[in-house]
OpenMM code with the backbone's topology and positions (N, CA, C; nanometers):
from openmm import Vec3, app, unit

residues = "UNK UNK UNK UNK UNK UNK UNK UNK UNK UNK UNK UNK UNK UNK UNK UNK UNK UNK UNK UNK UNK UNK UNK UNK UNK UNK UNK UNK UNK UNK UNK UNK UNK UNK UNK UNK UNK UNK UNK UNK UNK UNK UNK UNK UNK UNK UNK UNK UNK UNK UNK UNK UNK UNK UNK UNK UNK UNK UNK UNK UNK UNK UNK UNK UNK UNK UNK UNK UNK UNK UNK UNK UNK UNK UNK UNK UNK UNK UNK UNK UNK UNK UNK UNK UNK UNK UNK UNK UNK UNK".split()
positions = [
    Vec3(2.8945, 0.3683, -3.7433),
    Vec3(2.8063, 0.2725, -3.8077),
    Vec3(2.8449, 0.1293, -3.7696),
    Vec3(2.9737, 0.1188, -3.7436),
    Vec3(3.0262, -0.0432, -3.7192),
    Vec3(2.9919, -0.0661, -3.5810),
    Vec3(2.9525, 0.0197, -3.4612),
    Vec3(2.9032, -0.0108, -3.3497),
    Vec3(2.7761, -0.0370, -3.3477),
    Vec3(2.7051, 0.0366, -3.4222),
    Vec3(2.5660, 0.0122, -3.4577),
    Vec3(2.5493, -0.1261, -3.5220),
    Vec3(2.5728, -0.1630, -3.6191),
    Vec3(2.5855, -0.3182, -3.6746),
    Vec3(2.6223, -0.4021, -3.5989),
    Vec3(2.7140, -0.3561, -3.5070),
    Vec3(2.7430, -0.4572, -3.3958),
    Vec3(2.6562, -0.5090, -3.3203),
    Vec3(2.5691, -0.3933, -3.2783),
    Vec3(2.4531, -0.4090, -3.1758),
    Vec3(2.3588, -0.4358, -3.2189),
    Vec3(2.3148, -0.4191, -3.3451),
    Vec3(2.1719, -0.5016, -3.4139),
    Vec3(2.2074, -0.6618, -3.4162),
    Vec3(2.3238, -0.7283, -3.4809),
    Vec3(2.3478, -0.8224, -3.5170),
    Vec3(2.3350, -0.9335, -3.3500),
    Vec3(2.3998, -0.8414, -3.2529),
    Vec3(2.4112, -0.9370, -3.0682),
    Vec3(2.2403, -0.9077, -3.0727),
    Vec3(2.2182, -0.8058, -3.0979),
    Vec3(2.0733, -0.8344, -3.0678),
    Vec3(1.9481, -0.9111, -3.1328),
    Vec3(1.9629, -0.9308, -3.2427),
    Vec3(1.9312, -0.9977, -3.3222),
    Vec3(1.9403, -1.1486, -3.2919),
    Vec3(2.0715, -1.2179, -3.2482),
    Vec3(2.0961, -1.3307, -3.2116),
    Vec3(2.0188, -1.3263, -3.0653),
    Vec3(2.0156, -1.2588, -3.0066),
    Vec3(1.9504, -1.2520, -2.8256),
    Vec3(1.7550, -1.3217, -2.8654),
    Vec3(1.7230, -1.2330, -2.9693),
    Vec3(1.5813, -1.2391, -2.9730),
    Vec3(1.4788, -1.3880, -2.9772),
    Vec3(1.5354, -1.5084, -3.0202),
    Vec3(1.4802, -1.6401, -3.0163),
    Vec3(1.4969, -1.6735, -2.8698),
    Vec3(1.5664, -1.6206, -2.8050),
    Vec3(1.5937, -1.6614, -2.6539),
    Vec3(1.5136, -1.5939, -2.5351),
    Vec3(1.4589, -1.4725, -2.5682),
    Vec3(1.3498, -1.3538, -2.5473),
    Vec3(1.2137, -1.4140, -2.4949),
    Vec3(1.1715, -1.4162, -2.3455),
    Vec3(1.0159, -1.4911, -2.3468),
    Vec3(0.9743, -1.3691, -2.3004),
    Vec3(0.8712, -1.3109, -2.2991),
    Vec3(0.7689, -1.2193, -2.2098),
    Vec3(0.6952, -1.2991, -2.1132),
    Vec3(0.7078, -1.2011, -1.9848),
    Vec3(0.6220, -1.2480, -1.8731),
    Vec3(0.5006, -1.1988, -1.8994),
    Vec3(0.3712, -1.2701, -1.9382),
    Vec3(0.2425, -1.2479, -1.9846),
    Vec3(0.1711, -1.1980, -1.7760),
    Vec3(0.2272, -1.2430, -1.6835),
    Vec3(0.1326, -1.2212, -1.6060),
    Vec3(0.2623, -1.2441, -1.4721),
    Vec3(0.1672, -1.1774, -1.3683),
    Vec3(0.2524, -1.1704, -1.2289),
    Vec3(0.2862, -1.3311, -1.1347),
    Vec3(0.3814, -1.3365, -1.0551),
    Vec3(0.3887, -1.4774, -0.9843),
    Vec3(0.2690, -1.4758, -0.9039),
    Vec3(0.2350, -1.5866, -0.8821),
    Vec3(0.1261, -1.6195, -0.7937),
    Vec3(0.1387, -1.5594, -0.6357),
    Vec3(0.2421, -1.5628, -0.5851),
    Vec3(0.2309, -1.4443, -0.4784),
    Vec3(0.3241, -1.3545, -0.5140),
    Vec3(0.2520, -1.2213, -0.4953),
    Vec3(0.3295, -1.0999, -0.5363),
    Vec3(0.3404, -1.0320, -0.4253),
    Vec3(0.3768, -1.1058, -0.2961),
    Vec3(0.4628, -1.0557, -0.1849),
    Vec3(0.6328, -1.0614, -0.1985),
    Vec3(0.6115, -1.2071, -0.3083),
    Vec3(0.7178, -1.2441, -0.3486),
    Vec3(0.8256, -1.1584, -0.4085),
    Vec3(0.9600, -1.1551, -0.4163),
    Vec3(1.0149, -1.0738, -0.5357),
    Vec3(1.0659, -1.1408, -0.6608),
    Vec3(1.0285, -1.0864, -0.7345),
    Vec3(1.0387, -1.1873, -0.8887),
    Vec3(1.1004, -1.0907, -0.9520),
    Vec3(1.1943, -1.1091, -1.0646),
    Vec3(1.2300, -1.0851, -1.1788),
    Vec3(1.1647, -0.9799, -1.2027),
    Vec3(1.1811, -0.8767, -1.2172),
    Vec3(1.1933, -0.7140, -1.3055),
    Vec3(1.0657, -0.6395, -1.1818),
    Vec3(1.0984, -0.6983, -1.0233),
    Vec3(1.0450, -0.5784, -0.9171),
    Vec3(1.1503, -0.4881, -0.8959),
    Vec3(1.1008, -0.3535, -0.7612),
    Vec3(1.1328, -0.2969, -0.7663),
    Vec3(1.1552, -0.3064, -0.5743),
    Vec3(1.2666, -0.3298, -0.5229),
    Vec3(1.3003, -0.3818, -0.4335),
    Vec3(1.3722, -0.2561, -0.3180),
    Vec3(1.2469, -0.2178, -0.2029),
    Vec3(1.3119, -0.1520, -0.1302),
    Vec3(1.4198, -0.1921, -0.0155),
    Vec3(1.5886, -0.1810, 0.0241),
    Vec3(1.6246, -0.2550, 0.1155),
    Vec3(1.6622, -0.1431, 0.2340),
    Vec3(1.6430, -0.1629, 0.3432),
    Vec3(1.7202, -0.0760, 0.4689),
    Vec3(1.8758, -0.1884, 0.5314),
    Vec3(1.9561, -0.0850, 0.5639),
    Vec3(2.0304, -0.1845, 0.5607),
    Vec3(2.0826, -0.1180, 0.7715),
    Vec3(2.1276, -0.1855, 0.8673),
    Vec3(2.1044, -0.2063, 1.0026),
    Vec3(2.1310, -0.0128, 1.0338),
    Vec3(2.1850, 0.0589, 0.9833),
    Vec3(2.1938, 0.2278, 0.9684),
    Vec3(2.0279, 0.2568, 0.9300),
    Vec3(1.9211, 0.1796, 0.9222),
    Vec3(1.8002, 0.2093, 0.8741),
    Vec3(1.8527, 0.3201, 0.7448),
    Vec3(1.9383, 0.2844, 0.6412),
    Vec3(1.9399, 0.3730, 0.5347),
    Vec3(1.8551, 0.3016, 0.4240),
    Vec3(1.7949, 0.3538, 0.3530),
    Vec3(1.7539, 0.3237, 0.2421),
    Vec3(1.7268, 0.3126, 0.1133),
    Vec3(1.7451, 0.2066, 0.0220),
    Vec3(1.7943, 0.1949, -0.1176),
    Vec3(1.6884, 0.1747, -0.2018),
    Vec3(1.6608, 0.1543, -0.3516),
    Vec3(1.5830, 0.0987, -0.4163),
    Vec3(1.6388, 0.0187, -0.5247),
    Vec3(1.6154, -0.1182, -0.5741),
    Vec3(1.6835, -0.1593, -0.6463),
    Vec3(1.5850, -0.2178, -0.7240),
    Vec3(1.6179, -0.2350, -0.8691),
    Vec3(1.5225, -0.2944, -0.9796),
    Vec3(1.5835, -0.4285, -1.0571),
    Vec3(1.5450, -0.4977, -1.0288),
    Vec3(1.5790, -0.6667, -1.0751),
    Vec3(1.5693, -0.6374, -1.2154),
    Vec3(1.6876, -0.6985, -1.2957),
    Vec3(1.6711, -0.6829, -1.4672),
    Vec3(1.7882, -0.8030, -1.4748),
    Vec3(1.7446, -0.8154, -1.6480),
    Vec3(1.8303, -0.8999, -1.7342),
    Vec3(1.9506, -0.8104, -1.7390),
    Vec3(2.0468, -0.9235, -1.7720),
    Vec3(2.2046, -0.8400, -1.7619),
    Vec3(2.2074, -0.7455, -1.8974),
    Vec3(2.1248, -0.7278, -1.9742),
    Vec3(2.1765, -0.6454, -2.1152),
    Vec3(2.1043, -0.5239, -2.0381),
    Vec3(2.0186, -0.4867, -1.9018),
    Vec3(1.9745, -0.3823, -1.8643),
    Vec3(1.9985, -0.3423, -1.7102),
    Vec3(2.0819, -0.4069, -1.7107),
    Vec3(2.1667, -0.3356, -1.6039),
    Vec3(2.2217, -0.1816, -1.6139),
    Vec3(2.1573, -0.0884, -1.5201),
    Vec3(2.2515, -0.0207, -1.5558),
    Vec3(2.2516, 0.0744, -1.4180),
    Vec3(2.3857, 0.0660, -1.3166),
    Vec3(2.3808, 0.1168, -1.1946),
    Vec3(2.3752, 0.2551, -1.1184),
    Vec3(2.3463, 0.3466, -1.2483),
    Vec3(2.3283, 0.4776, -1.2051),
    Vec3(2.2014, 0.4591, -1.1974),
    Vec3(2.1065, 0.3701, -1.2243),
    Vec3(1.9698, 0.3502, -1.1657),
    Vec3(1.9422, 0.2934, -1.0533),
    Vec3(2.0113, 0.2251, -1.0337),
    Vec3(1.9936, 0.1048, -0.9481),
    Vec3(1.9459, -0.0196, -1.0234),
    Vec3(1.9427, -0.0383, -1.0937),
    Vec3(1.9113, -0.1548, -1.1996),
    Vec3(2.0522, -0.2670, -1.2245),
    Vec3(1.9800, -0.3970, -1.1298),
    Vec3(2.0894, -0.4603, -1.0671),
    Vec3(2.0399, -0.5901, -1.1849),
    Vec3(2.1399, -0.6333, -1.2103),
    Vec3(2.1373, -0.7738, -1.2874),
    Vec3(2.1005, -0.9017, -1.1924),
    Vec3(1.9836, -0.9475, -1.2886),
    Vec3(1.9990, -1.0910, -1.2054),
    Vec3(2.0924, -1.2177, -1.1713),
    Vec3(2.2256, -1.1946, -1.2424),
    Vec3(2.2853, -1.2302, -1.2106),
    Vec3(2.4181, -1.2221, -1.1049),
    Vec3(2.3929, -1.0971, -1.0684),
    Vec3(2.4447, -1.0694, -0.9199),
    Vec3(2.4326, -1.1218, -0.8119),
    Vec3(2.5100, -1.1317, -0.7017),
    Vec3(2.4414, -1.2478, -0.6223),
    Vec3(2.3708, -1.1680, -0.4756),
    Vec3(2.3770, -1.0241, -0.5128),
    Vec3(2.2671, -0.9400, -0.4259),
    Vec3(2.1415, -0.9797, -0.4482),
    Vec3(2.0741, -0.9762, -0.6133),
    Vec3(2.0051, -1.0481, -0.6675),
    Vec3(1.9627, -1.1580, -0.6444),
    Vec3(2.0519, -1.2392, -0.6408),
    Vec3(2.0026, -1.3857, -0.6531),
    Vec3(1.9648, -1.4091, -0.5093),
    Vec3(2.0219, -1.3434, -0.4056),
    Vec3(1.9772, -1.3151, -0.2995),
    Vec3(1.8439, -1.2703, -0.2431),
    Vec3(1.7921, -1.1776, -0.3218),
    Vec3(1.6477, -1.1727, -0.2951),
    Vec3(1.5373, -1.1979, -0.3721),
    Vec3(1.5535, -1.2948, -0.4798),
    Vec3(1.4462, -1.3583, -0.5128),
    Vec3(1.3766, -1.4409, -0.4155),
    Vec3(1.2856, -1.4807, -0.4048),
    Vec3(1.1777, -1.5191, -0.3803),
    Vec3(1.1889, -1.4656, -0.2210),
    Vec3(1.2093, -1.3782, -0.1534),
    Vec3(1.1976, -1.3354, -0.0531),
    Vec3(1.0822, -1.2459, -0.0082),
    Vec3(1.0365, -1.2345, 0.0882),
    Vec3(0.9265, -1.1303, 0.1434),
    Vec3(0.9710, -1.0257, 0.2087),
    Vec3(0.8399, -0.9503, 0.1979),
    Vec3(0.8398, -0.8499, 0.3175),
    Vec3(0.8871, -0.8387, 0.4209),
    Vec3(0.9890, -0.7827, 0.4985),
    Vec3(1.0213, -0.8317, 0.6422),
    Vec3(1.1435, -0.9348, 0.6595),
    Vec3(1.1640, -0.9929, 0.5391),
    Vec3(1.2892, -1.0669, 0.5688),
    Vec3(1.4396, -1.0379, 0.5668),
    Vec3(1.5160, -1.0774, 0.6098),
    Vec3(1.6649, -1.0211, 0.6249),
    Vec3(1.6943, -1.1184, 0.5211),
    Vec3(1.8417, -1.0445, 0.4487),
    Vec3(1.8987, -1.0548, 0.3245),
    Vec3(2.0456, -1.0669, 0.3772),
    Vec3(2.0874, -1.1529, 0.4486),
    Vec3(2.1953, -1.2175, 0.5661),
    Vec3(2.3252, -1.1477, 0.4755),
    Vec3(2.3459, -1.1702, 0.3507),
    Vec3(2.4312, -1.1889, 0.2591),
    Vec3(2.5320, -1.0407, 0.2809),
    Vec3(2.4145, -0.9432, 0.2710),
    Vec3(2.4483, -0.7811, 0.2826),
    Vec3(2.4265, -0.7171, 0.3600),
    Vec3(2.3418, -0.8099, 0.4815),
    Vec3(2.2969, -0.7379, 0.5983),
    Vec3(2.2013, -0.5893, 0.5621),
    Vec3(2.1447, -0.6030, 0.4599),
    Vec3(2.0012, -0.5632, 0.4419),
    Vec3(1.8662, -0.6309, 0.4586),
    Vec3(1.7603, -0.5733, 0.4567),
    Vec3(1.6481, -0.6008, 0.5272),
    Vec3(1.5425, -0.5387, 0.4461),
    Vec3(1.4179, -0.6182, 0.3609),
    Vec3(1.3311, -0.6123, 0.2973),
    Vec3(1.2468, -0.5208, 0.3355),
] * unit.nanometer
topology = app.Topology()
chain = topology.addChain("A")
for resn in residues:
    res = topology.addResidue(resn, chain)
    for name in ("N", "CA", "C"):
        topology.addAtom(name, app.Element.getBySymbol(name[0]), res)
């Protein structure tokens, strides 16, 4: 029960800070915040990764925090572009 109280109360404090994205970025070639990001990396192997807030991270999904700097790495990037950082490729 005291873990549970724990986690209502952090969450509780999180919620005034909480915005919803009502609608998509203006180009949705783009990658924005909570896509779903295919990368090949120069082995042409291939990954899938899902952009999230750090309370939904969770890496047996592939659900990478935006505050990672794989992440921060491919925001606003396109189709076709190289991701220098990891030597993956959009």
């Amino acid at each position: 029960m005291r873990g549970l109280d724990l986690r209502i109360r952090y969450l509780q404090k999180r919620m005034p800070d909480l915005r919803v994205r009502a609608a998509y970025p203006d180009d949705e070639r783009k990658i924005f915040f909570a896509a779903f990001v295919w990368l090949k990396n120069e082995a042409q192997v291939q990954i899938e990764y899902r952009i999230v807030g750090s309370d939904e991270r969770d890496y047996k999904k592939n659900n990478i925090s935006l505050d990672l700097p794989l992440a921060q790495a491919l925001i606003g990037k396109k189709v076709d572009d190289e991701v220098a950082r990891r030597g993956y490729k959009i």
